[in-house]
N, C-alpha and C positions, 0 to 999 in steps of 0.2 A: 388586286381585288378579284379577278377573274380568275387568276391560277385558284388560291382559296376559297373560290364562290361565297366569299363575302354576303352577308343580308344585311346589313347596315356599315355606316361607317361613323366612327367614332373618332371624331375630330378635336383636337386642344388647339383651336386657333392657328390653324395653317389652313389661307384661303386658296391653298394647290390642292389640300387634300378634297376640298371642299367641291372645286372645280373637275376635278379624277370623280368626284362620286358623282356629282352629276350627271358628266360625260356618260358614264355605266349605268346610269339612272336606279342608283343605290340611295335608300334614304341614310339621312345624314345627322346624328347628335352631336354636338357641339358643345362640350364643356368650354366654359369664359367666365372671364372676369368679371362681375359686373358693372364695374364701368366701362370696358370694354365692351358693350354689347351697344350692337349700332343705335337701340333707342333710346341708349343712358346718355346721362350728358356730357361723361368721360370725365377725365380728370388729368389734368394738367400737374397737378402737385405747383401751381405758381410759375410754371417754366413757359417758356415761349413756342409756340410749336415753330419745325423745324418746316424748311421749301422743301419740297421734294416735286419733281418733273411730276405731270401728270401720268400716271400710269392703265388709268379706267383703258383708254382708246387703245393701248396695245392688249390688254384682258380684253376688249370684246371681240379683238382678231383673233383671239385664241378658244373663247367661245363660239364663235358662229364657224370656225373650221369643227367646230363638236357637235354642230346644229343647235347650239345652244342659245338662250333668248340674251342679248348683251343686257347688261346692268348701271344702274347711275354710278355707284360710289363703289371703295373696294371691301367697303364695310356689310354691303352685301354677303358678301362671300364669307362673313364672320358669325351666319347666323347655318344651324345647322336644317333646318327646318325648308324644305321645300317641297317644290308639287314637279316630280320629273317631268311631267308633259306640258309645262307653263311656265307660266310666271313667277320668281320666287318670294314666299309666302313673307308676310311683313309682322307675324304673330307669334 
């Protein structure tokens, strides 16, 4: 982003890229599924979801070494919309 001085960053659902534009504090659009979007109510297709470790507490070690604000969920990071000097935006 910085070699190509980047003005936005155009994200398909990778919450690294999303985290990197941050970091840079580059605004961020987010093409997604729409049940995939943290305020849909997703869609299972019937399946069971699967355990996975929690992952949020190791993401917020890796935002607050970016000075970054930590986040509840990792669905966060699935939206491209945010305010670089706060808290990220929930619309």
């Amino acid at each position: 982003m910085a070699e190509c001085e980047a003005d936005v960053v155009v994200d398909f659902w990778n919450p690294f890229a999303v985290m990197a534009a941050r970091a840079a504090q580059k605004p961020v659009v987010t093409v997604i599924q729409a049940d995939a979007h943290p305020l849909a109510g997703g869609s299972s297709g019937g399946r069971r979801a699967i355990e996975h470790p929690p992952v949020v507490p190791i993401v917020n070690e890796v935002l607050a070494d970016y000075g970054l604000p930590p986040i509840r969920t990792i669905r966060e990071l699935c939206v491209g919309r945010s305010d670089p000097g706060g808290r990220y935006a929930r619309d």
